[in-house]
C-alpha positions as a printed NumPy array, in Angstrom:
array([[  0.   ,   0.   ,   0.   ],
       [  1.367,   3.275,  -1.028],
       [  1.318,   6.552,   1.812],
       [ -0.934,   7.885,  -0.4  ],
       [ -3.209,   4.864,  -0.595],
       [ -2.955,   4.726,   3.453],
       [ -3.92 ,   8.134,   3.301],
       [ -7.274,   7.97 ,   1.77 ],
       [ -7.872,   4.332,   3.605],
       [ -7.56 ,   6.577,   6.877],
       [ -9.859,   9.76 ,   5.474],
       [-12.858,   7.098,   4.261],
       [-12.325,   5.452,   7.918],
       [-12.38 ,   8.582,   9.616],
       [-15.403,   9.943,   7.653],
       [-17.238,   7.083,   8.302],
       [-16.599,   6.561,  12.044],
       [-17.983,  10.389,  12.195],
       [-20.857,   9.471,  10.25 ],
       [-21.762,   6.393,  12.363],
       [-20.968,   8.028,  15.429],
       [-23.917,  10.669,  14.069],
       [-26.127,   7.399,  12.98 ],
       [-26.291,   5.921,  16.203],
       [-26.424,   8.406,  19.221],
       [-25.314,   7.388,  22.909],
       [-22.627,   4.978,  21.578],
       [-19.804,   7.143,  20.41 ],
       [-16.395,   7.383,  21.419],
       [-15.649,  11.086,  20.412],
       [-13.939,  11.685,  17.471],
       [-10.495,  10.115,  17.159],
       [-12.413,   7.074,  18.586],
       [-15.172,   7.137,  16.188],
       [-12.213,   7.386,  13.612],
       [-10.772,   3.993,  14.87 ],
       [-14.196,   2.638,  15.295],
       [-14.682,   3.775,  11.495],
       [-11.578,   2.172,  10.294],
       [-11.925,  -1.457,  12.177],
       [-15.746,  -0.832,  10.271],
       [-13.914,  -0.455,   7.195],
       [-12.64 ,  -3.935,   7.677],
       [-15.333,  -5.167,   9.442],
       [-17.784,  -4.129,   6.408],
       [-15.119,  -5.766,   3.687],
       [-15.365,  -9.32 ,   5.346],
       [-18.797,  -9.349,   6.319],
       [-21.298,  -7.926,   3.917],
       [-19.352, -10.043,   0.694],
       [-20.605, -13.216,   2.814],
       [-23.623, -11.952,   2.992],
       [-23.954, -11.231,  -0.421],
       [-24.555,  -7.93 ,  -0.252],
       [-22.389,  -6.207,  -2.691],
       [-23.427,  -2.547,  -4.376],
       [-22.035,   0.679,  -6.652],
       [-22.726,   4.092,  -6.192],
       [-21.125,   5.151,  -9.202],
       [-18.168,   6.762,  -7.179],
       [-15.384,   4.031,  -5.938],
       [-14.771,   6.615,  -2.589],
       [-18.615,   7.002,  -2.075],
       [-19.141,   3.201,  -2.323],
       [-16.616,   2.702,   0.186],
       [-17.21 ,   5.356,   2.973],
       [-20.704,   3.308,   2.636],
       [-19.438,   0.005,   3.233],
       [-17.162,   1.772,   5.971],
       [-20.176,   3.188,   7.62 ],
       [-22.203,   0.321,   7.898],
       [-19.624,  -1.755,   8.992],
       [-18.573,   1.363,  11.88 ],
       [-22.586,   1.378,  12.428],
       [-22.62 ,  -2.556,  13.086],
       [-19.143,  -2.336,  15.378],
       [-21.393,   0.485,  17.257],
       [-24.358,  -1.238,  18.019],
       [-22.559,  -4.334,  19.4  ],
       [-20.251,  -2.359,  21.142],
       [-22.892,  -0.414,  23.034],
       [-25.148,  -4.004,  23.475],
       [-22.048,  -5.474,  24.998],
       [-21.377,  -2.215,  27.553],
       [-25.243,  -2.565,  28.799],
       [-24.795,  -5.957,  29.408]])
């Protein structure tokens, strides 16, 4: 991966973590944690949703991925926060 590939890996992460931490209220981790939170979503989003069979294109290769990011960050959210009630 090149520095500038890492760069834009981080941005989508970080612009989805922010977005998710939006989504779903009450579980956020402010923002350089909602940044982390986006990136493990980034990965989280990449292995999961292909099994699922859920695969999509919103024309735009960036847009398609701060998606997948974002659900993925929204996912890692909601079991974080089920797992802190319990």
């Amino acid at each position: 991966m090149t520095a500038s590939g890492l760069i834009i890996f981080l941005l989508i992460g970080a612009i989805a973590g922010w977005l998710a931490g939006l989504i779903v209220r009450g579980f956020g981790f402010g923002l350089l944690g909602n940044i982390v939170v986006g990136i493990i979503g980034a990965f989280l989003a990449g292995w999961l949703l292909p099994m699922l069979g859920i695969g999509f294109s919103l024309g735009s290769p960036i847009v398609t991925s701060i998606v997948y990011a974002m659900i993925g960050a929204i996912v890692l959210l909601v079991i974080i926060g089920l797992i802190k009630r319990a």
